[in-house]
C-alpha positions in Angstrom: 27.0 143.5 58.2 27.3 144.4 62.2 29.9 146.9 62.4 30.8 147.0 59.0 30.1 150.2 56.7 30.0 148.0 53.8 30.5 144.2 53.0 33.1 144.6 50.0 35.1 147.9 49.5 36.2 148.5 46.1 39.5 150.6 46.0 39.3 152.2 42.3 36.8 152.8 39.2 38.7 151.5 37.1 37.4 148.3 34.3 38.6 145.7 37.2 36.8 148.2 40.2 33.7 148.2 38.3 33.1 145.1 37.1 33.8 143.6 40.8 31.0 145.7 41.9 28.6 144.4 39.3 29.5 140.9 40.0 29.3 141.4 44.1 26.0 142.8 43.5 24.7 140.3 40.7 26.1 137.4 43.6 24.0 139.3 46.4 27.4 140.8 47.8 27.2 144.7 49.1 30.2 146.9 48.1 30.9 150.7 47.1 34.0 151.8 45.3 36.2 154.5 45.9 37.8 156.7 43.6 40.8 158.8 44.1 39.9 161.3 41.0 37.4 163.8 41.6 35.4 163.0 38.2 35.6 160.1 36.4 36.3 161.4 32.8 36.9 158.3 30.2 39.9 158.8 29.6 42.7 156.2 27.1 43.0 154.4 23.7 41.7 151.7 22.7 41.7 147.9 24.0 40.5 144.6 23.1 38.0 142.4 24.7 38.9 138.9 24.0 36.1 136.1 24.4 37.3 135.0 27.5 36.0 138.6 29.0 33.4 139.5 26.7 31.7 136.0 28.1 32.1 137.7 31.6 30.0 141.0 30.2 27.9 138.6 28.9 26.6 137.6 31.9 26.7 140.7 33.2 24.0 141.9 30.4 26.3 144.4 28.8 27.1 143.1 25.6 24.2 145.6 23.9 26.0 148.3 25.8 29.0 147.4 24.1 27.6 146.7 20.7 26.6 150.5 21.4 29.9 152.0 21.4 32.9 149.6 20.1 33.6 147.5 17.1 32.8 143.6 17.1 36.3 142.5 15.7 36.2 139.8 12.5 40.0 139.6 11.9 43.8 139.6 13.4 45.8 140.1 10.5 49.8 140.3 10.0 51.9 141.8 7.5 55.6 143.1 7.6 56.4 146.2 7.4 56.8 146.6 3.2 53.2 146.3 3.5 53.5 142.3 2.7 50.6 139.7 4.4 51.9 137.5 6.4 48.8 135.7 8.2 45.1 136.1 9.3 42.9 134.3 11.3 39.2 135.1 12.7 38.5 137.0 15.7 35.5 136.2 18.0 32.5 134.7 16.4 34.4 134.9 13.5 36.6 132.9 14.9 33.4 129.9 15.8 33.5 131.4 19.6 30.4 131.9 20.8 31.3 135.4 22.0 32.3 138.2 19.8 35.7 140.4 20.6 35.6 143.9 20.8 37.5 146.9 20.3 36.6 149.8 21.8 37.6 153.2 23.7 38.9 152.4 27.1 36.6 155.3 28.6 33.8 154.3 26.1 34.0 151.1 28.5 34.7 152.4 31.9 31.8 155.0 30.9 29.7 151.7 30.2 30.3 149.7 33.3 30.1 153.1 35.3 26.4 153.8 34.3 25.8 149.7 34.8 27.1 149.8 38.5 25.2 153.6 39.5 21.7 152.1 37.5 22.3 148.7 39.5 23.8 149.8 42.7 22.5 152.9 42.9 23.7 156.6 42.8 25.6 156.4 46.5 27.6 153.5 45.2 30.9 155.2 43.5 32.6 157.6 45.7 34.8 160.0 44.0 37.4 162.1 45.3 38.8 159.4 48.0 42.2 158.4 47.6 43.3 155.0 49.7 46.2 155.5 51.2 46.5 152.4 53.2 44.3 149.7 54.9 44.7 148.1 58.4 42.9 144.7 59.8 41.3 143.1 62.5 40.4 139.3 63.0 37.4 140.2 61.1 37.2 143.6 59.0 39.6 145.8 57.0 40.0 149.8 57.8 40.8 151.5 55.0 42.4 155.2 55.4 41.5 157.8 52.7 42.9 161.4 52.0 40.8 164.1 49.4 42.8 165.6 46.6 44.9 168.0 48.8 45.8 165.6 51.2 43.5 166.3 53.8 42.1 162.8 55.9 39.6 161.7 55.4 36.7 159.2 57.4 37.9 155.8 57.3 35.6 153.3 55.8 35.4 149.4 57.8 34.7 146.3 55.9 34.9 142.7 56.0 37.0 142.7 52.5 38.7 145.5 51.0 40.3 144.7 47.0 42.6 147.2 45.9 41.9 147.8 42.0 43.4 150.9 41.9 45.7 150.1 39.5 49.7 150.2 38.0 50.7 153.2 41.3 48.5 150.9 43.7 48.8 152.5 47.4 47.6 148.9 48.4 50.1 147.0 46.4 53.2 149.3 47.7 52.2 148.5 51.5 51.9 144.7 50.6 55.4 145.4 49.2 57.1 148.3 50.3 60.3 147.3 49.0 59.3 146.2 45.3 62.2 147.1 43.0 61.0 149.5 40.3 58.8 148.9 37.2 60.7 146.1 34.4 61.1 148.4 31.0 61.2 145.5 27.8 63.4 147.6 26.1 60.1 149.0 23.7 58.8 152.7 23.9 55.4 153.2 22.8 53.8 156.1 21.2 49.8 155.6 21.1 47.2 157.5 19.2 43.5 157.6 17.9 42.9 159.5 14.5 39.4 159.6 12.0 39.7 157.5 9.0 38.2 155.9 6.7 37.5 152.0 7.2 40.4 149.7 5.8 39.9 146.1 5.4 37.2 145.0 6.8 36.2 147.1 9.0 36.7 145.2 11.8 40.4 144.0 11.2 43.3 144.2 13.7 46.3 144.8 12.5 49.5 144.1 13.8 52.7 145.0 11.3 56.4 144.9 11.2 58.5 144.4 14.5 60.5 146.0 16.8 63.6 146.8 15.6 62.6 148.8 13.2 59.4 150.0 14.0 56.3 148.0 14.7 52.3 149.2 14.6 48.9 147.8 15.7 46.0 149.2 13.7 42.2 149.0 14.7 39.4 150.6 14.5 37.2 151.1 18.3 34.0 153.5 17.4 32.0 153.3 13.9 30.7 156.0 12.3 31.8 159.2 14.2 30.7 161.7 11.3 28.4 161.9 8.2 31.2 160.8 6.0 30.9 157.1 8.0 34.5 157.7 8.8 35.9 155.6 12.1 38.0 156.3 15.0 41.2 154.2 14.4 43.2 153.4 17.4 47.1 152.5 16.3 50.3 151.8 18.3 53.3 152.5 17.7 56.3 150.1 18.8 60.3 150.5 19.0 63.4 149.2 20.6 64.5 152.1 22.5 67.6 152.0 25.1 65.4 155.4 27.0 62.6 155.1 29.0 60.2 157.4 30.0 57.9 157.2 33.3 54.7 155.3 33.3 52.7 158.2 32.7 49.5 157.7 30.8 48.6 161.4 29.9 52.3 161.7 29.0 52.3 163.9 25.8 54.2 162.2 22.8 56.4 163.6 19.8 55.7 163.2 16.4 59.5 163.8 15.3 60.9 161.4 18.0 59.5 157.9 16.1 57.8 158.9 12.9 60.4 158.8 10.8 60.9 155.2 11.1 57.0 154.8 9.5 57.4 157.8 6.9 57.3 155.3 4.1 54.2 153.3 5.3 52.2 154.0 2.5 50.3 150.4 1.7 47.7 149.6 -0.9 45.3 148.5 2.5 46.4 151.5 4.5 48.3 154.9 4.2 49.7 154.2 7.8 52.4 157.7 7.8 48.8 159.8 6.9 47.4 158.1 10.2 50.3 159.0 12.4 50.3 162.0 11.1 46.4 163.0 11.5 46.1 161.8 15.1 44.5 163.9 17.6 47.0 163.1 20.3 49.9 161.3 20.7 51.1 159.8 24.1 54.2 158.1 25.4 54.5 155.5 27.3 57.6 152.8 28.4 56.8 149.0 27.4 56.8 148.2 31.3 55.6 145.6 33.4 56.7 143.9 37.4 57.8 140.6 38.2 54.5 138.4 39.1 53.9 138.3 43.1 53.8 135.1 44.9 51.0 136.4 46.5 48.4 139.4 46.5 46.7 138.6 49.6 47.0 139.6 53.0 44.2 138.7 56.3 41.1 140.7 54.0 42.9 142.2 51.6 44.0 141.6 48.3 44.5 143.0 44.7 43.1 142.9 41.3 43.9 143.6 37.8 47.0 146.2 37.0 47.4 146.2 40.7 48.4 142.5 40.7 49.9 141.8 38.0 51.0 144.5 35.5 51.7 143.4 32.3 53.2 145.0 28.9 50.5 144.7 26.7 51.5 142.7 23.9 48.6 139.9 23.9 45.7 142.7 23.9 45.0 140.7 27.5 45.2 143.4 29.9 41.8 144.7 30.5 40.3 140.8 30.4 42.6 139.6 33.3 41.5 142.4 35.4 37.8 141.3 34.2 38.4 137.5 35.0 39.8 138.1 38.3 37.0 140.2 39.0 34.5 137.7 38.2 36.5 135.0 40.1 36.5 136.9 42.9 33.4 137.8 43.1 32.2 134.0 42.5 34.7 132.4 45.1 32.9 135.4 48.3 29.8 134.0 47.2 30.6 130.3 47.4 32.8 130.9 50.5 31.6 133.6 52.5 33.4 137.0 53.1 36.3 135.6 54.8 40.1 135.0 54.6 39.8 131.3 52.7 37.7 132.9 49.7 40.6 135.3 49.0 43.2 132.0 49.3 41.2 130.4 46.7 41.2 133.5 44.4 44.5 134.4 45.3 46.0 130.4 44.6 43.6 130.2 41.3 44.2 134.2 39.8 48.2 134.1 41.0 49.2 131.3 38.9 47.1 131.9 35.7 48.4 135.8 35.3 51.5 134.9 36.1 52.0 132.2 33.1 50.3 135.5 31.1 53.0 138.1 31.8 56.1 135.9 31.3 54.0 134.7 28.1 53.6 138.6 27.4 57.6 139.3 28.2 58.7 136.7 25.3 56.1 134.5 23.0 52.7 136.9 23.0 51.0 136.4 19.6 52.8 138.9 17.7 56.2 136.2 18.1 54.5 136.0 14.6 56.3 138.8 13.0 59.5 138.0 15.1 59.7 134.6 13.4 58.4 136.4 10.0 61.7 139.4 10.5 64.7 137.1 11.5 63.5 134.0 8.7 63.4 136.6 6.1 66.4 139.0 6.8 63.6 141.9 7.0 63.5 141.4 3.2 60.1 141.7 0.7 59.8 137.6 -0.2 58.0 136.3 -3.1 55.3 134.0 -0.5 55.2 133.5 2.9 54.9 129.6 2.4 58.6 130.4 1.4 59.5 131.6 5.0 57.5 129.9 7.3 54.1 127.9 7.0 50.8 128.6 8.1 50.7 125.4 10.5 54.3 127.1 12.4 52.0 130.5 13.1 48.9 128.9 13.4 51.0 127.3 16.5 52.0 130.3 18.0 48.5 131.9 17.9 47.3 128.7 19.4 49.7 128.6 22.2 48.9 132.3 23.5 45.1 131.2 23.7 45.8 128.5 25.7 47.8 130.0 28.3 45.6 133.2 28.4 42.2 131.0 28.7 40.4 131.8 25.9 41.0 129.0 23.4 37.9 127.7 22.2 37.3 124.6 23.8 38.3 125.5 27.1 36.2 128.8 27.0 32.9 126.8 25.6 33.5 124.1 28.3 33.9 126.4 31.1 31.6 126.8 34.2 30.3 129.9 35.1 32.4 131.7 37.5 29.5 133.1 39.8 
């Protein structure tokens, strides 16, 4: 490590920052990642882990942590939006994988890995209060520049790789691309909330109802038993066309008034959804938004990872386990290939191709193209059966199809080699 501060320096503590360190240091890789914010608070809604990740934690030895603190999904269910079922299918081991999904608090997870990387890495290995604001290269090491929170410089850090994880406003993204057109808006505004309720289902079922033009929601619960009355903490999307956009703001405070009427008469025999809305904690805002996929994230010894790569709208619940797969590819090709300019090629030529078939699959066919076939075949109308619309084998198909380009189904995921 001759005139390098560190082998590996991880731009952002985010799920994709964090689980590279985990997997540099479980390959014998040093790193330390820095973090623009001052405190890492856990901060979101909820996500899913899909088997294709959760394997990943697996090997990681986190899968007790994350029994600790999410829900172990059984169930993807459908229905319109009068409340009607329109298809189900197992999740995880439910589902004969031999890893379980999850669904769970995005800062119950980036709390998880947090403690993982400072028990394993020890206490000098997250930096906080370092925001990257550009990196330059030699032959053989990276210089990344950082500035505190009031913009004052400061020491620059030299390593023989630096990844930029930090995420959908990446500093290290815009000087790979300084003249990147502005974010892609689908045309969908989002309004996203967690409220305590009682189970429904289940338990463990994520629901996905209705469609777009009217007013779509996904439903699932991500922490069990929050209070004596064994109530859970129900994460729920909310989902319209919309000609206005708003700026990608995570902490952007929503409206009640500005989408619930079109789920005021939600009131189903398996869920009163209105009573949910309406009981949240918090609402936020936020556009449907993704970018056209790079042809390449890499340049000399550095490259990017997760939302900085390859920002996608988050229709396939596949966000969060990209970032986690490219993490754990990266991490394996350093080790097999040194810490030079080829390993990040390999990652680069592998990871490049496989998000990219993921967001345009996101953009137009992501599993919910279930209740797009469901709305247009039935006029938006209550039907007598669903056999009567469309047949289980036609949505079987389109379930199917998503797996397959995201990675996880079955027998690809049982079949594959570890990454590390």
């Amino acid at each position: 490590m001759a005139g390098h501060d560190i082998e590996v320096a991880v731009i952002g503590a985010g799920v994709g920052g964090l689980v590279l360190a985990l997997s540099l240091h479980q390959a014998g890789i040093s790193c330390r990642v820095y973090e623009a914010v001052a405190e890492i608070a856990p901060l979101g809604v909820g996500i899913n882990l899909l088997p294709h990740a959760t394997k990943e934690l697996d090997e990681l030895g986190l899968l007790p942590r994350l029994d600790a603190v999410g829900v172990r999904t059984k169930e993807s269910i459908f229905f319109t939006r009068h409340g009607q079922f329109v298809y189900s299918e197992g999740a995880g081991r439910a589902a004969g994988y031999d890893w379980p999904q999850y669904s769970i608090h995005r800062g119950d997870l980036q709390m998880v890995l947090l403690a993982a990387v400072l028990e394993r890495l020890g206490e000098g290995s997250v930096v906080t209060g370092c925001r990257c604001t550009g990196v330059s290269q030699k032959d053989d090491h990276a210089v990344a520049s950082f500035e505190d929170g009031e913009g004052n410089g400061l020491a620059p850090v030299t390593a023989a790789i630096v990844v930029g994880c930090d995420g959908i406003h990446s500093a290290l993204r815009r000087q790979l691309y300084p003249h990147e057109g502005a974010p892609r808006y689908s045309g969908i505004n989002m309004w996203r909330g967690v409220t305590s309720c009682k189970p429904f289902l289940t338990g463990a079922s994520m629901v996905r109802a209705g469609w777009l033009a009217h007013g779509k929601m996904v439903i699932y619960p991500i922490r069990n038993n929050i209070d004596a009355q064994g109530n859970q903490l129900i994460n729920w999307v909310a989902e319209i066309e919309s000609p206005a956009r708003v700026q990608r703001d995570w902490t952007r405070q929503g409206r009640l008034e500005d989408f619930f009427p079109a789920f005021a008469d939600w009131h189903f025999d398996w869920l009163d959804v209105a009573r949910l809305i309406q009981d949240a904690q918090a609402i936020f805002e936020y556009p449907m938004v993704d970018q056209d996929p790079l042809p390449t994230w890499t340049q000399g010894r550095m490259t990017l990872l997760g939302d900085a790569a390859h920002p996608m709208v988050p229709r396939g619940s596949n966000g969060a386990g990209q970032a986690i797969i490219d993490a754990r590819y990266l991490a394996g090709q350093l080790k097999r290939s040194g810490l030079t300019h080829g390993a990040l090629m390999n990652y680069d030529r592998a990871r490049v191709e496989a998000t990219t078939r993921v967001v345009l699959t996101n953009r137009q066919n992501p599993p919910d193209t279930i209740l797009r076939e469901v709305y247009e075949k039935s006029g938006d109308k209550p039907f007598g059966r669903i056999e009567d619309i469309i047949s289980r084998g036609e949505l079987e198909a389109i379930s199917n199809r998503y797996k397959q380009i995201a990675g996880f189904d079955p027998d690809t995921l049982k079949s594959r080699q570890s990454f590390l």
